[in-house]
Every structure is written in C-alpha cells, then in structure tokens.
C-alpha positions as CSV (number, residue, x, y, z in Angstrom):
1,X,11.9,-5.2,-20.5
2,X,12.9,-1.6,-21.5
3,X,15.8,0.9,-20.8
4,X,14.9,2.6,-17.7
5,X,11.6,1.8,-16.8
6,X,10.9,-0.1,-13.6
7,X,9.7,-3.5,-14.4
8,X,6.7,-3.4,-12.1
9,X,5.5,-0.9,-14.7
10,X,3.0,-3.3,-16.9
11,X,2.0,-2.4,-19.9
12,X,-1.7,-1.8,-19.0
13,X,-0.5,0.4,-16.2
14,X,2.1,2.3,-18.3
15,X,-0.9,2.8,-21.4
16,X,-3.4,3.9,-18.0
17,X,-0.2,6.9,-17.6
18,X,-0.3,7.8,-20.6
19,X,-3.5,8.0,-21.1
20,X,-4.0,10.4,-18.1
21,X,-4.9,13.9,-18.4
22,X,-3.2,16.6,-16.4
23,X,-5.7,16.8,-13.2
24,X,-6.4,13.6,-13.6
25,X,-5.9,10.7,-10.3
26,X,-4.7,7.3,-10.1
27,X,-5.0,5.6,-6.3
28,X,-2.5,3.4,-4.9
29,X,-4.5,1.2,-2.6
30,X,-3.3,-1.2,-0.1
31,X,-4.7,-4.8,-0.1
32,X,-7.3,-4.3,2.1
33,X,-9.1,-1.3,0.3
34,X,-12.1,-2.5,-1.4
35,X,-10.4,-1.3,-4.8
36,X,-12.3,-3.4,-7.1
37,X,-15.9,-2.5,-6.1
38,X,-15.0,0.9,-6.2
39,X,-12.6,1.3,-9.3
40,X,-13.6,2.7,-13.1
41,X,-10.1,1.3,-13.7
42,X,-8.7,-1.5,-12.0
43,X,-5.7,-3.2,-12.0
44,X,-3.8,-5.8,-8.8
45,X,-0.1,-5.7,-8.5
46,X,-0.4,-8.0,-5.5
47,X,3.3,-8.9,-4.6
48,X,3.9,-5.4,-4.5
49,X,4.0,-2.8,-1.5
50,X,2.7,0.9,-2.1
51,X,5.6,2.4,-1.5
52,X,7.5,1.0,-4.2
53,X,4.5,1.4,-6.5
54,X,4.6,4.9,-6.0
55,X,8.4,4.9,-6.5
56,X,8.0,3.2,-10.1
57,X,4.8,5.6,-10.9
58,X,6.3,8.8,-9.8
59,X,9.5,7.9,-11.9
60,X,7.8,8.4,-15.3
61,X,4.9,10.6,-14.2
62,X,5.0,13.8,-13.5
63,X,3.2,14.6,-9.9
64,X,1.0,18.2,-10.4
65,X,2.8,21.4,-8.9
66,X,-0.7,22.8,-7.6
67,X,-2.3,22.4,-4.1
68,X,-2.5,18.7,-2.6
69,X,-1.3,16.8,-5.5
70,X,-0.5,13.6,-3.0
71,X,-3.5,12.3,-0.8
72,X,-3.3,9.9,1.6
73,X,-5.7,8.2,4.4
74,X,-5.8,9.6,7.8
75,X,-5.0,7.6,10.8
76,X,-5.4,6.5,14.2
77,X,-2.1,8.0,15.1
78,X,-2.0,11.2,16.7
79,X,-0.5,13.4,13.7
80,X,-2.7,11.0,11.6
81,X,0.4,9.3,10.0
82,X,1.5,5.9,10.4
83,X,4.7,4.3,9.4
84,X,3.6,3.7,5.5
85,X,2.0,7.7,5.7
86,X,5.8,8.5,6.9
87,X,7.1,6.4,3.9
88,X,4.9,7.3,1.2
89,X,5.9,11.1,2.2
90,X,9.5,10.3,1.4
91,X,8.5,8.5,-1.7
92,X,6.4,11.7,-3.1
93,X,9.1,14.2,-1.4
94,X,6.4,16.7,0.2
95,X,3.7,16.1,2.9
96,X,0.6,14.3,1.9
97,X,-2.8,16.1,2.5
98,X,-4.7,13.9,4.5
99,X,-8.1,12.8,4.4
100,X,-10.5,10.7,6.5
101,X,-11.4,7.2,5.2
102,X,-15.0,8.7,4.3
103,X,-13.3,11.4,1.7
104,X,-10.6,9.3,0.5
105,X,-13.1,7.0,-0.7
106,X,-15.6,9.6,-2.2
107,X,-12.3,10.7,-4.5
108,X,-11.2,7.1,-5.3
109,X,-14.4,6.6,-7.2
110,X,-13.6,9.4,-9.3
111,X,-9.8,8.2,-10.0
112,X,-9.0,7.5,-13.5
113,X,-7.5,4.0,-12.0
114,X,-7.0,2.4,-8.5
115,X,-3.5,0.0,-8.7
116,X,-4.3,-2.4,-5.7
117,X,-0.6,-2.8,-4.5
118,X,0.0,-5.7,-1.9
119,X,1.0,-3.7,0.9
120,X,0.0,-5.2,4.3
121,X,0.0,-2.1,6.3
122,X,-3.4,-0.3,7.0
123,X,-3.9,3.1,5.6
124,X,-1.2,2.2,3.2
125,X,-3.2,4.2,0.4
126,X,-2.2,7.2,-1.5
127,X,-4.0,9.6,-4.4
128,X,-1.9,11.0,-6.8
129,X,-2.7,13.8,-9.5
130,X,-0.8,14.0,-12.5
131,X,1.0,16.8,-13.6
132,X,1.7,18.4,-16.9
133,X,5.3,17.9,-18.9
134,X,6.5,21.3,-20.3
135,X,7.7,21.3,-24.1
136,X,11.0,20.3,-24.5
C-alpha cells in the first residue's frame, strides 16, 4: 500500500500511467466488451465497477484540456446516456463525447491499454486521453 493512492491502482496499471504520453488513451471497459481480443494492452480488474475505476485513474492522471478528452459509448436511450453514461459524467466532471459502438471500438484498438473493469451495466465503457502535468 502507499500514501494516497487508491488501492485498486496495481502496479502494472500505475507503470501503464506512467508510461503514457500526453495524447495518449487508456479504455475503461465494462465486462462485457470484448477487451481482450481487441487490447495492445490488457489488464482485468474484475470486482471492480467503471466508475470507480475512473475515480482511482483520474485521481493521479491528469485528463487532457483539449476537445473530447472523455469518450463514452452511445446508447439506446434517447439523449444516448444511460445511468453509468450519467455516472461516469460526474466521475470525469464534464460531458462525455459520445460515440456509436462501431467508433468506440475503432478507437479502442488504438488505446495504449483497455482496464476491463467488472461493471455489469451495458455501455459502461469510457476513453480517456491523458493530459500533460505543467512544471512545478
């Protein structure tokens, strides 16, 4: 354990952080997103829901101050936000750009890592770009 960092945090997924470029993506996926198959990077935190991934990853990196730097899946609903869109909005603290299944899986190949989180919900999935950290 360490001062301050969220214990879901694993190594490999704090070294994947930190090994991020600015511009760079990592994808929260929910359990049923075929993460694996499509992944460069690849890593399960199963009893886990997005949401609180998002919480722990957004609390040590920083999320990109340019256009659409949070991405989630469209839905079925008519604003094409579902209760975990809603939730994941709150989490990231601006609206998510949304895109249809079809895109958000064209721009979860090119992620730099997809975290498989175990959130039940469908559409539970999220894109986030990393930002840069000014000098201190």
């Amino acid at each position: 354990m360490l001062i301050g960092i969220d214990p879901i945090l694993t190594a490999d997924l704090l070294h994947a952080l930190k090994s991020m470029g600015h511009n760079d993506t990592i994808v929260i996926a929910d359990r049923n997103f075929p993460a694996s198959s499509l992944a460069r990077r690849y890593l399960p935190l199963s009893g886990v829901d997005a949401p609180r991934v998002a919480r722990a990853i957004l609390s040590v990196m920083p999320l990109d101050e340019g256009p659409s730097p949070a991405s989630a899946m469209t839905t079925a609903a008519a604003d094409g936000r579902n209760a975990v869109t809603k939730e994941l909005e709150q989490v990231v603290g601006q609206p998510l750009s949304l895109l249809t299944p079809p895109d958000f899986y064209a721009e979860a190949t090119k992620a730099y890592m997809i975290v498989q989180s175990g959130e039940p919900r469908f559409y539970g999935n999220l894109i986030l770009r990393k930002g840069v950290l000014p000098p201190q």
